[in-house]
C-alpha positions as CSV (number, residue, x, y, z in Angstrom):
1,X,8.4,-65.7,18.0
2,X,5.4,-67.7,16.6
3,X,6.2,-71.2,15.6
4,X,2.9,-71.2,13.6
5,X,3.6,-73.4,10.3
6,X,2.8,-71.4,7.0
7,X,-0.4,-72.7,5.1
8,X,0.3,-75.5,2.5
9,X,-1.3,-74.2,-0.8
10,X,0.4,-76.2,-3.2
11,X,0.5,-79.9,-4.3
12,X,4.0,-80.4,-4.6
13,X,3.4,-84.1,-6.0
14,X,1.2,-82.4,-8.9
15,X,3.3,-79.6,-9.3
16,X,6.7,-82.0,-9.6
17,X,4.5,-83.8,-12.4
18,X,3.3,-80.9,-14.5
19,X,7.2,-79.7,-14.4
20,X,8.4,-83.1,-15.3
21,X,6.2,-83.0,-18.5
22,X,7.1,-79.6,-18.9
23,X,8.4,-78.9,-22.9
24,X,10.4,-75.3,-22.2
25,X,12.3,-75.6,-25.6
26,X,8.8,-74.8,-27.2
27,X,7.9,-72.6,-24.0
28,X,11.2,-70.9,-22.9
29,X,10.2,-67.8,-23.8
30,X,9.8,-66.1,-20.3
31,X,12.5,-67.9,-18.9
32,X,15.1,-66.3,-21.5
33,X,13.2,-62.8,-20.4
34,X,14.0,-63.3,-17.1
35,X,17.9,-64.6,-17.9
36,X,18.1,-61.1,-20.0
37,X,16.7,-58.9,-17.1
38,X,19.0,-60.5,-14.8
39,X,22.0,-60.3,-16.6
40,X,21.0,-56.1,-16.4
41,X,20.8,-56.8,-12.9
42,X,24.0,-58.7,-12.7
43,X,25.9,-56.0,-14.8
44,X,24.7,-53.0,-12.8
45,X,26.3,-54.6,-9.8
46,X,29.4,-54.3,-11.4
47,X,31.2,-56.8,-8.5
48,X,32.8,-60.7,-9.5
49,X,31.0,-63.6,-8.2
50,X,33.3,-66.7,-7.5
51,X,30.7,-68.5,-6.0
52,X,27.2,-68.5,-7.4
53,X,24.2,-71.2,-7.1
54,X,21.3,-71.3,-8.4
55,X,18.1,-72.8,-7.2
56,X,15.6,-73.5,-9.4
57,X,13.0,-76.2,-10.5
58,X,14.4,-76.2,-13.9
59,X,18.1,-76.9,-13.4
60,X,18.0,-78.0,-17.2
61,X,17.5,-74.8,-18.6
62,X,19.6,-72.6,-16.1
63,X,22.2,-74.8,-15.8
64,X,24.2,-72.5,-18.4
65,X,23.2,-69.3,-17.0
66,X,26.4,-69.1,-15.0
67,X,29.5,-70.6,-15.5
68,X,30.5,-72.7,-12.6
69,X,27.3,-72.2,-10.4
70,X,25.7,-74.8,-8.1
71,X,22.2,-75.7,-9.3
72,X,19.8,-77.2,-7.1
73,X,16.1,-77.8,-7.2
74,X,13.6,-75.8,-5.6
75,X,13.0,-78.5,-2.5
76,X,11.6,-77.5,0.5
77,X,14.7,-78.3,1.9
78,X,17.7,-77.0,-0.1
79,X,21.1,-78.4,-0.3
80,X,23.0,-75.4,0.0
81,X,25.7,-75.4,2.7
82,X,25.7,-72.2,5.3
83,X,27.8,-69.2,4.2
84,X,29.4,-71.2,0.8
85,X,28.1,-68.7,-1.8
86,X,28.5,-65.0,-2.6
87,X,25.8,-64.9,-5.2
88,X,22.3,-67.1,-5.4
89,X,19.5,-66.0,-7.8
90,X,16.2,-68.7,-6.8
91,X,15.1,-69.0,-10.5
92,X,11.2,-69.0,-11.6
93,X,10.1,-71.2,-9.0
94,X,9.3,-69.0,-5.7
95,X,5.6,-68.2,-6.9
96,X,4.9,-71.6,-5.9
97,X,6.5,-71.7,-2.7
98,X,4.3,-73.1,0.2
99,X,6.6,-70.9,2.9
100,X,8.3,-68.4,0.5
101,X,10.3,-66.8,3.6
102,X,11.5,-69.9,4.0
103,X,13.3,-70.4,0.7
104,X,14.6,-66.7,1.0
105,X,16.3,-67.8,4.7
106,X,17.9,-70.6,3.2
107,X,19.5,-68.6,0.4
108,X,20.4,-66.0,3.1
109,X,21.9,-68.7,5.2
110,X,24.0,-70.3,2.1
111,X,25.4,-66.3,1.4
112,X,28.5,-65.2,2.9
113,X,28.5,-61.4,4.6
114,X,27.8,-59.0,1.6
115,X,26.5,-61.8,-0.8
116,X,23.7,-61.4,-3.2
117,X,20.3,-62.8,-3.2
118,X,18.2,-62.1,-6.6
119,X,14.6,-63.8,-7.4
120,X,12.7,-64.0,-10.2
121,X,9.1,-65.3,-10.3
122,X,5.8,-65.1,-11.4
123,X,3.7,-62.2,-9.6
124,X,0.3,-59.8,-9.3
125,X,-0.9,-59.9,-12.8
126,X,0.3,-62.7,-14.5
127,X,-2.4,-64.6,-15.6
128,X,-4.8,-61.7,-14.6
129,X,-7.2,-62.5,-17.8
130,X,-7.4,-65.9,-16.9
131,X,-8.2,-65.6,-13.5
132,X,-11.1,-63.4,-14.0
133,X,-12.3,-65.7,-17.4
134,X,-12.4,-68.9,-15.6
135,X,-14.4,-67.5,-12.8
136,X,-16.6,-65.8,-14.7
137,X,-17.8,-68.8,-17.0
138,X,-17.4,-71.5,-14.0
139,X,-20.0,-69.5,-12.0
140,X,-22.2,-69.1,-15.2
141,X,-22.0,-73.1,-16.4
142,X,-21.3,-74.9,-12.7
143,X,-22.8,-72.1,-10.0
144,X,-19.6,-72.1,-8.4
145,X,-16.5,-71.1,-7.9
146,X,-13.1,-73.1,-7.2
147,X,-9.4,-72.0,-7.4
148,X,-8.0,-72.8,-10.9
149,X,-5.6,-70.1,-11.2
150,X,-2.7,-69.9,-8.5
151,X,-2.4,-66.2,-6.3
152,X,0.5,-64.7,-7.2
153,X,2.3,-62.0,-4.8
154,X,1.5,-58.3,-5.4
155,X,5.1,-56.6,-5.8
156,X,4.6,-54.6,-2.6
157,X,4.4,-57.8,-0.5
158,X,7.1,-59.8,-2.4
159,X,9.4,-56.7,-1.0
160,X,8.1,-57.0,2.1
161,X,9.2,-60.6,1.7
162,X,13.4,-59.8,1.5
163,X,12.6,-57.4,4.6
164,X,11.5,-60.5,6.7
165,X,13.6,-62.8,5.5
166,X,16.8,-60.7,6.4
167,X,18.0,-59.3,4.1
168,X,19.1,-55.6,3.5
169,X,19.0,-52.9,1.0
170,X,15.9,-54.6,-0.4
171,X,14.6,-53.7,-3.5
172,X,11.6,-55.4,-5.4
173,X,10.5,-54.6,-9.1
174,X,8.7,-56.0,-12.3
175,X,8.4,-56.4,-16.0
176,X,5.0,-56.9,-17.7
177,X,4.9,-58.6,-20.4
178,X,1.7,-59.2,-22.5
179,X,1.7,-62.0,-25.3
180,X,-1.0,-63.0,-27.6
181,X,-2.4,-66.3,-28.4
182,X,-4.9,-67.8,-31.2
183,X,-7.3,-69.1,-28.5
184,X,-7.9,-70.0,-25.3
185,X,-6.9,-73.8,-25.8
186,X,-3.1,-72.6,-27.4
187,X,-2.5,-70.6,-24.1
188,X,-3.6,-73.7,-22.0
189,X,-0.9,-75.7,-23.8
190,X,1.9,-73.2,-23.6
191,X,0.7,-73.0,-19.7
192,X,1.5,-77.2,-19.8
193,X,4.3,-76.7,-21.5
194,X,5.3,-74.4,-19.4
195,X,5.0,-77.0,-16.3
196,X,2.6,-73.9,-14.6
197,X,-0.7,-75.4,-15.0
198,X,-2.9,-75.6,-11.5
199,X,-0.7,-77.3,-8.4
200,X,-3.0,-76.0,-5.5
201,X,-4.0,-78.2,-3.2
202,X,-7.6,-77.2,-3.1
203,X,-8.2,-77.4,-7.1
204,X,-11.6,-79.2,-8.2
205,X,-10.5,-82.9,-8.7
206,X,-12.8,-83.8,-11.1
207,X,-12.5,-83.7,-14.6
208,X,-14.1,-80.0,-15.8
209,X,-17.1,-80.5,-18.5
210,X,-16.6,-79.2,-21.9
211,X,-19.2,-76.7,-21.7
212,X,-16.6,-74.5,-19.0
213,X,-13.5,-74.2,-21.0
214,X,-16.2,-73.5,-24.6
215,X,-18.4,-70.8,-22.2
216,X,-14.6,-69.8,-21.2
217,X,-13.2,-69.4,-24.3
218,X,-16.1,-67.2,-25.7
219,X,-15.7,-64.9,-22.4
220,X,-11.8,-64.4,-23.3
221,X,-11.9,-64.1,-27.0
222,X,-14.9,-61.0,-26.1
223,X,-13.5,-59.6,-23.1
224,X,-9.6,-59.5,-24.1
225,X,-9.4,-59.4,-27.7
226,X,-6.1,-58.4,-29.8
227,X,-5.1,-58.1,-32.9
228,X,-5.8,-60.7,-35.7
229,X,-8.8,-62.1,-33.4
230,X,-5.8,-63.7,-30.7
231,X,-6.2,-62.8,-27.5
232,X,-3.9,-61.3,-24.8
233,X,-2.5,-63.1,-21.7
234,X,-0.1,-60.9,-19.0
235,X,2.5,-62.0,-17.5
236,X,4.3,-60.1,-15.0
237,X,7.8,-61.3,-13.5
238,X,9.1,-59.8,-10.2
239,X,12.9,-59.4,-9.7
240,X,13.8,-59.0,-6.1
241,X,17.2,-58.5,-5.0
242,X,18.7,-58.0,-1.6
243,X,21.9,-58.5,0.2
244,X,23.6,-60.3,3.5
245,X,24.2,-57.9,6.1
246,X,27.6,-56.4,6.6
247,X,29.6,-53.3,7.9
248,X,30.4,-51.7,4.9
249,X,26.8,-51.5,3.7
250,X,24.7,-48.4,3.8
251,X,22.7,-47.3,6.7
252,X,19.8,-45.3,7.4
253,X,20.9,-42.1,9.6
254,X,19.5,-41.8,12.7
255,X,16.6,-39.4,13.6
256,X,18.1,-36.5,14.7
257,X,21.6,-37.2,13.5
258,X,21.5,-34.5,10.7
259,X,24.4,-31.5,11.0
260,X,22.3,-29.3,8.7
261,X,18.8,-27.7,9.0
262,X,16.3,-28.6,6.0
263,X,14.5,-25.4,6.7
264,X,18.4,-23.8,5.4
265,X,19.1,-25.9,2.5
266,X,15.3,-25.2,1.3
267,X,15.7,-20.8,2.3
268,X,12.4,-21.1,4.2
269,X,11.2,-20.9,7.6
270,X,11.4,-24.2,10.0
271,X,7.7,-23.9,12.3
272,X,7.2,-26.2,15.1
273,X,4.3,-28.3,15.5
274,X,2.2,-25.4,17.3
275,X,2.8,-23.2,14.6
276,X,-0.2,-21.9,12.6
277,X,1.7,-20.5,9.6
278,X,-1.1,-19.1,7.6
279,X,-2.3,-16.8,11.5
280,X,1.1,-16.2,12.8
281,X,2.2,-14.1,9.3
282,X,2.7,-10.3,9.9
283,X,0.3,-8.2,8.1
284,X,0.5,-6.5,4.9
């Protein structure tokens, strides 16, 4: 097993700032999408939880979400005892996530046998106009290019995340959501508000001339245009849900394994891996 470290991407100083000036009562708005869709989640289940926990760098806001749970912040380390919980959802924070796998361990660790593990975060698109935008008018203005715009995981590799972590039956899916905004400047200050402006550790340090976000602006407002002369911004949140192994769970069958015949259940012929079925036909 490699003990190779993951990559440090993010600032976690400068991301622990921008959240700490974060204003959600103006900016809530995704995080009350993502309590909805996983209150679905949580209903299709159909099972009691006794003892949930919740990690998340906004304890304030998802301190309600469920009654009794355990919230604790999104550390690199979290404070979650081994096998304590039957239910942990890791709450808008695991985009940012220098080891990702990590966090997911950790909440597989603090599950008992059959607990589940849901995530909600940021993911592939979110952002998408933005990212392309800033690039596009930083190479014009400055002749280069430097990360402004965090990576977020494509959906794929977030479920390939659970897989690797541990956890079974994992399944991984998203909800788009695209929201307009007067200018570029109002989506920059829901973004602060939000406490999701740029953490990563290789962001430009120096203050960005005026000419960039004005060259920026124009790009936006021409290349992603909505109604009323706003402009769009996507956002797309990945749910990912996945349980602690146990016994009673389903299991793939075995190769081989099956008592019937596809070949009968379809009324066709079963060839073998010589076969040449469009040759080997009788004549007419």
């Amino acid at each position: 097993m490699s003990d190779r470290q993951p990559a440090t991407l993010v600032d976690r100083p400068a991301l622990a700032r921008h959240r700490a000036r974060a204003r959600l009562d103006r900016a809530g708005f995704l995080h009350d999408e993502a309590m909805a869709e996983l209150q679905e989640r949580l209903i299709d289940v159909n099972r009691s939880f006794t003892a949930p926990a919740i990690v998340t760098p906004f304890p304030e806001v998802w301190a309600g979400f469920l009654p009794g749970a355990v919230v604790v912040t999104d550390a690199d380390t979290l404070t979650l005892p081994p096998g304590a919980h039957d239910l942990v959802i890791h709450a808008m924070g695991l985009h940012w996530a220098n080891d990702p796998v990590g966090q997911m361990v950790q909440c597989r660790r603090a599950l008992r046998p059959d607990g589940l593990f849901l995530a909600v975060c940021f993911a592939g698109d979110t952002l998408r106009e933005l990212r392309a935008v800033l690039g596009q008018a930083e190479i014009e203005t400055l002749g280069g290019l430097s990360p402004r715009v965090a990576p977020m995981g494509e959906l794929r590799d977030l479920g390939g995340l659970l897989q690797r972590a541990g956890f079974a039956l994992p399944v991984a899916d998203s909800a788009r959501r695209d929201v307009t905004y007067a200018s570029l400047a109002s989506l920059m200050q829901d973004l602060r508000a939000m406490g999701e402006t740029n953490a990563l550790l290789s962001r430009h340090r120096m203050p960005s001339p005026r000419r960039l976000f004005a060259r920026a602006a124009r790009i936006y407002a021409d290349s992603f245009p909505a109604e009323d002369n706003r402009i769009r911004a996507t956002f797309e949140l990945a749910f990912l849900t996945g349980w602690t192994p146990h016994a009673s769970q389903q299991k793939p069958m075995r190769p081989g394994s099956a008592k019937a015949r596809l070949a009968d259940a379809l009324n066709t012929t079963e060839f073998d891996e010589t076969a040449s079925p469009a040759l080997d036909r009788p004549p007419d």
